[in-house]
N, C-alpha and C positions, 0 to 999 in steps of 0.2 A: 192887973196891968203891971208888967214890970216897970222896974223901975228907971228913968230913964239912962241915968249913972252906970247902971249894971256895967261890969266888968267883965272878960275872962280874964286868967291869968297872962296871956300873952299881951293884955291892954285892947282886946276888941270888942267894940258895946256890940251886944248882942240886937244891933239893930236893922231890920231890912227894908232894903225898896224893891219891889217887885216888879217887871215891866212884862203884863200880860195875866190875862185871867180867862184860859182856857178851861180846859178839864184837868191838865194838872193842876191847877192852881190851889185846891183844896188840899192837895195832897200836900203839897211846900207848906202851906197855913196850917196846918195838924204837923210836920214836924219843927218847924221851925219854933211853937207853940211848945213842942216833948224837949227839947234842948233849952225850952225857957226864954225862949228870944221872944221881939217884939216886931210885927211887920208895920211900920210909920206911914207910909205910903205904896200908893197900886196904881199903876197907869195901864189902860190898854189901848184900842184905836179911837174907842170912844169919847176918850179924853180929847179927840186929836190925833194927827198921823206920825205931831213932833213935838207932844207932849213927853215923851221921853227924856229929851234930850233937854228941856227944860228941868225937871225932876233930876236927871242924873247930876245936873252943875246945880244945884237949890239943896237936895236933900242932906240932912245929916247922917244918914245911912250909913254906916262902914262900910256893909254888902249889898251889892246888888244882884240881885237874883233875873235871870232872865230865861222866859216863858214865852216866847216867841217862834215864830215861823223860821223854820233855818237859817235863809237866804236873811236872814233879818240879824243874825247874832253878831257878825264881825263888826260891825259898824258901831251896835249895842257897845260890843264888849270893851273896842278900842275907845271909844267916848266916857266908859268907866274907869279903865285904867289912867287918861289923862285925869281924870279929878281924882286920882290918889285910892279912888275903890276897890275894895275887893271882889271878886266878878264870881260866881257861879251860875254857870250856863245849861242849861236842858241840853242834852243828845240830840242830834250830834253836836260837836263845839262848832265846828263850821263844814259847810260839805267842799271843802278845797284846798289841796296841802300846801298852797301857796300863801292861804291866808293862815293857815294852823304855823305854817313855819315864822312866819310876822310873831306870831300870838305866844310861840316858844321864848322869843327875848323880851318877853313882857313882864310882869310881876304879879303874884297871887291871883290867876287864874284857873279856874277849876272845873272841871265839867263832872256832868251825873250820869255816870256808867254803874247804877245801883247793885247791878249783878255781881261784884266784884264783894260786895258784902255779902252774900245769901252763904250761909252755914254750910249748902254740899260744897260751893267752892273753893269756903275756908280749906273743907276737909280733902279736897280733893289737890290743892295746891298744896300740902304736905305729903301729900301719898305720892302723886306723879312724877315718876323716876324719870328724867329727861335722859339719862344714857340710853334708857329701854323705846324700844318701835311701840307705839301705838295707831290704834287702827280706830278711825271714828266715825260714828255718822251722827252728823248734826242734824233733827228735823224739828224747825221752827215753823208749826201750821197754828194759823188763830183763822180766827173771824172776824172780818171787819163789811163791814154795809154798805151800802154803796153813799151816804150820809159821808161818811170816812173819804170817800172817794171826790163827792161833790166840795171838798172841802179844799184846806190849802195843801193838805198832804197828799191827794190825789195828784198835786200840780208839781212834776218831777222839778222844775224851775224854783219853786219854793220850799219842795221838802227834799230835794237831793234824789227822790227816788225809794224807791222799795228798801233797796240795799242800804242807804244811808238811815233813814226813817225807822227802817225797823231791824234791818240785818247787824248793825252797827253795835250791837249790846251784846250779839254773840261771835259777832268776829274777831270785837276786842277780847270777850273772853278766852275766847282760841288759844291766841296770842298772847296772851296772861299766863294761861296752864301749859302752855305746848313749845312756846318761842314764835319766831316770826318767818312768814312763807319764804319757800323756795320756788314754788312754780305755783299759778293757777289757771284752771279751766273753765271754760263756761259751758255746758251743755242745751240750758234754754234760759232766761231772760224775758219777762215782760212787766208790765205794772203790775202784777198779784202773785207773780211766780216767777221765783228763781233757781236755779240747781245748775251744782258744778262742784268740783273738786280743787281743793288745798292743798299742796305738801310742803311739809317744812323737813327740818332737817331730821327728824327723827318720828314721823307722823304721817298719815295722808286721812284726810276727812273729805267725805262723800259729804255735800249740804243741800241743806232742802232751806227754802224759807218762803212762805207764800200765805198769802189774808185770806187762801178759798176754802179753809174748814169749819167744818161743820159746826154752831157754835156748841157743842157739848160735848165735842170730840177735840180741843183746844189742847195743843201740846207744846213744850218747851223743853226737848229733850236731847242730849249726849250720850249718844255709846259707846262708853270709851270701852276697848278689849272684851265688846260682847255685855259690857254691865252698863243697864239704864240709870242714868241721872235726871228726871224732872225737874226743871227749874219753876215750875208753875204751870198750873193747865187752865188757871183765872182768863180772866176778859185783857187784862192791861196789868205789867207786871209793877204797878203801882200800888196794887193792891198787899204785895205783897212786903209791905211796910218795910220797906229797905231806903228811903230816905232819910229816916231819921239818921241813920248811922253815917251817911254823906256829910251831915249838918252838924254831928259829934266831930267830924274829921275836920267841918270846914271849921270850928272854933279855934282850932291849934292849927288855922291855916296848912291844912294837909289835904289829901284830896289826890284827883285824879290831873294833874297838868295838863299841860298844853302837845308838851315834849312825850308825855304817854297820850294821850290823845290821837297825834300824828298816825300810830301805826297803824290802826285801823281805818284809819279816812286813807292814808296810800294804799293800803288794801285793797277797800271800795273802789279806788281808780282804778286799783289794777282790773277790779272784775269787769266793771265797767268798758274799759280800754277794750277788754278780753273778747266782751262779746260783739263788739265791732268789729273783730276780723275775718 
């Protein structure tokens, strides 16, 4: 058991409340556990529908950790920053840049776009000459069950959609290595499949993002100028223990914002918007 004193140097007890115990929820509980922290308290709906919001004004928590259904985090996160909390929020931080722009003049909030840790994109954020044109094809195919679908992320109302729910990890990363769009297309659009084209200022990416592969055919790949990057061919890129290093960054309050958050969810609109017309 840590101890409850525990410190970091910046003065933040390594201590969390969690609201929600999906299937990420082991994953937070195994890093939060490798940084040495302590989780105090867990609500989910079983507790209650507004057991949260009870927990978040009670607990002593520094952070709270939120593990919830999308449509559910603005609410979460604005009720932790009135009690002085530290807010880390599961992807997406909210699916609406109206609420993300609220949530930019807020304080220590941070969301988990975990990809931005994985080693090819350290390596690949050093090497990518943004003077020079790149050409890319993004194809993000997994497998998911119709279980996944029966569920709250099947329901575009609660999880934002295909694009937000799952697109949302590699658009930001785009936009991480590449800069931010000029123009985008949509080609097709549904609950399981999506494809359309990007361009940014020095870039155009062909993407694929869709839940209908085969489960042992799973891929997460970039072609950037003809050379493949896998980000993961696993079930859930959870697996590939990139949390910890979130929870290193949230100790010195660093992290992924509100204000880089943004650019991805106006993305998302834009595709969105896109294949309306």
């Amino acid at each position: 058991m840590v101890n409850k004193t525990t410190k970091i140097s910046n003065g933040m007890n390594k201590r969390f409340a969690i609201i929600g115990k999906g299937f990420i929820f082991k994953v937070h509980s195994q890093a939060i556990a490798q940084i040495g922290g302590e989780i105090v308290e867990v609500v989910d709906e079983s507790n209650g529908q507004d057991a949260w919001r009870d927990m978040i004004k009670n607990t002593d928590a520094d952070c709270i950790v939120i593990l919830t259904p999308n449509d559910l985090h603005f609410g979460m996160i604005m009720a932790a920053v009135e009690q002085g909390k530290i807010v880390l929020c599961e992807k997406p931080l909210v699916v609406n840049s109206e609420q993300a722009r609220i949530l930019v003049k807020k304080p220590n909030i941070f969301t988990v776009l975990q990809l931005r840790y994985h080693p090819l994109v350290k390596d690949l954020k050093s090497k990518i000459n943004k003077s020079e044109n790149h050409k890319i094809n993004m194809d993000i195919s997994v497998y998911r069950d119709e279980k996944y679908y029966q569920g709250w992320k099947g329901q575009k109302e609660k999880s934002g959609g295909l694009l937000f729910n799952l697109g949302i990890h590699y658009f930001d990363l785009l936009q991480y290595l590449f800069g931010e769009e000029k123009r985008v297309t949509i080609l097709t659009l549904n609950e399981k499949t999506g494809r359309g084209i990007i361009e940014g200022g020095n870039y155009i990416c062909n993407w694929k993002v869709s839940t209908g592969e085969k489960k042992d055919n799973q891929r997460r790949v970039f072609k950037i100028n003809g050379t493949d990057y896998n980000f993961s061919s696993k079930d859930n890129l959870s697996y590939e223990n990139l949390h910890t290093s979130v929870y290193q960054d949230l100790l010195n309050k660093k992290g992924i914002t509100p204000e880089e958050a943004l650019k991805s969810i106006m993305l998302v609109e834009k595709l969105y918007a896109s294949s309306k017309k």
